[in-house]
TORVEX-325670 format. One record per residue: residue in one letter; x negated, y, z of N, C-alpha, C, CB in turn. Coordinates in steps of 0.1 Angstrom, whole numbers, plus 5000, padded with zeros to 4 digits. Glycine has a CB too. Layout:
N
aXYZXYZXYZXYZ/...
% end
This chain:
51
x499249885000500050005000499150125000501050005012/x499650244991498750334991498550455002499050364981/x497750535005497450585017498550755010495250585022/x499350795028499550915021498851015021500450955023/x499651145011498751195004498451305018499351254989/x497051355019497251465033497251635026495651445047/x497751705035498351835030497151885026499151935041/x497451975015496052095008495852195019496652204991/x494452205022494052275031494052405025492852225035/x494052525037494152665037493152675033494352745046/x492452785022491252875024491152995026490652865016/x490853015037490253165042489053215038489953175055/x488653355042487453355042486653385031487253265046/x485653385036484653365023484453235010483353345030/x484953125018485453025013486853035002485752955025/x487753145007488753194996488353274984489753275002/x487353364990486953424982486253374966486453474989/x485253254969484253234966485153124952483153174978/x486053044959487153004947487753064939488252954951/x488353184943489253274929488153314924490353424932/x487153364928485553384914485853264909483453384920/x485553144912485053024905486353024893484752864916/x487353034900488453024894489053094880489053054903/x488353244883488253354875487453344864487853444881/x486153264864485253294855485753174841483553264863/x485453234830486253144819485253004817486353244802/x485952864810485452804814483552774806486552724815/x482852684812481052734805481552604790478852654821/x480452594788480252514773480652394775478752484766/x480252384787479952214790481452154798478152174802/x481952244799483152234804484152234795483352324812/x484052304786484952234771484252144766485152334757/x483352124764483252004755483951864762481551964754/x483651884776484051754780485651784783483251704793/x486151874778487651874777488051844762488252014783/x487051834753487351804742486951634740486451914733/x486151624747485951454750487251364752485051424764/x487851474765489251354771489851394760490251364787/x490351514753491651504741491151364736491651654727/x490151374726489651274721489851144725488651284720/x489651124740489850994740491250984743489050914749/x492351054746493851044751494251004738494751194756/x493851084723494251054715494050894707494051144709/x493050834712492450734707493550594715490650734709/x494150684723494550524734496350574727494150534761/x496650664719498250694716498350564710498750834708/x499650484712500350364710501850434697500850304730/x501650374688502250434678503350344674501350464668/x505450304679505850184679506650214666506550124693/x506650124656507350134646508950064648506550074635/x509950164646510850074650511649964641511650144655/
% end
């Protein structure tokens, strides 16, 4: 049986802060590419049913 899920923690702080930067900044190279990887592989696993 699977464990439940525990609540998303608050961020305060400097700790808040330091996320909406990260959050803010657009994403780097290597961060699309590898979002161009999973399209790629989502598309490779699409199941196509002829009816």
């Amino acid at each position: 049986m699977a464990r439940p899920i525990k609540p998303t923690p608050t961020l305060t702080g400097e700790t808040a802060i330091a996320f909406l930067k990260e959050m803010n900044e657009p994403p780097t190279k290597e961060e699309l590419e590898f979002a161009e990887e999973v399209k790629k592989a989502r598309e490779k696993r699409t199941v196509h049913f002829k009816p």
